[in-house]
C-alpha positions in Angstrom: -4.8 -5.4 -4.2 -4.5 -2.3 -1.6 -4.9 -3.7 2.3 -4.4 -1.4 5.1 -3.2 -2.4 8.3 -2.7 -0.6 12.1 1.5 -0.9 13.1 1.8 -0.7 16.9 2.7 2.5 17.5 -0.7 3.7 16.7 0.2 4.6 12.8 -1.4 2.9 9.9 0.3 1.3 6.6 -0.5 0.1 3.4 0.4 -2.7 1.4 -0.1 -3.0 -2.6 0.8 -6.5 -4.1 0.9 -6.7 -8.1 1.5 -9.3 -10.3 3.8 -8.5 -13.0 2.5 -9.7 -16.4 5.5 -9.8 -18.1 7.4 -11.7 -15.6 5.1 -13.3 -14.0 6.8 -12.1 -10.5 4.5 -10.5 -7.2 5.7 -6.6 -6.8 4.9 -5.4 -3.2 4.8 -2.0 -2.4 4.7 -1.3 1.4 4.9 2.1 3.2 4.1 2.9 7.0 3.4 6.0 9.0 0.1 7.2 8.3 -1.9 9.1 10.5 -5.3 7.2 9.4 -6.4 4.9 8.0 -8.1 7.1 5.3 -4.8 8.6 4.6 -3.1 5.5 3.8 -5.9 5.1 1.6 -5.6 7.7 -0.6 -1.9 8.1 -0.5 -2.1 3.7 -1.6 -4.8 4.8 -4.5 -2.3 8.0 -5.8 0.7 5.2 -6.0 -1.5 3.3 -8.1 -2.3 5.9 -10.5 1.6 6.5 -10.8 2.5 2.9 -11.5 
């Protein structure tokens, strides 16, 4: 699941939560500082792609 949220100082940030199969543990992958909210869109869908 990819959400995107606004931070306060006017940047934007995206949050990917996971469940691991194997483990049966949530993995969250958060980064902030995006200029847009398309931005942190695309960079969330790239990470994806990598994991």
């Amino acid at each position: 699941m990819i959400s995107v949220k606004p931070n306060a100082d006017n940047t934007f940030s995206y949050v990917i939560e996971s469940l691991d199969r194997e483990t049966g543990k949530r993995k969250r992958i958060v980064r902030k500082g995006f200029a847009s909210k398309v931005e942190a869109m695309k960079a969330a869908e790239t990470k994806i792609k990598e994991l």
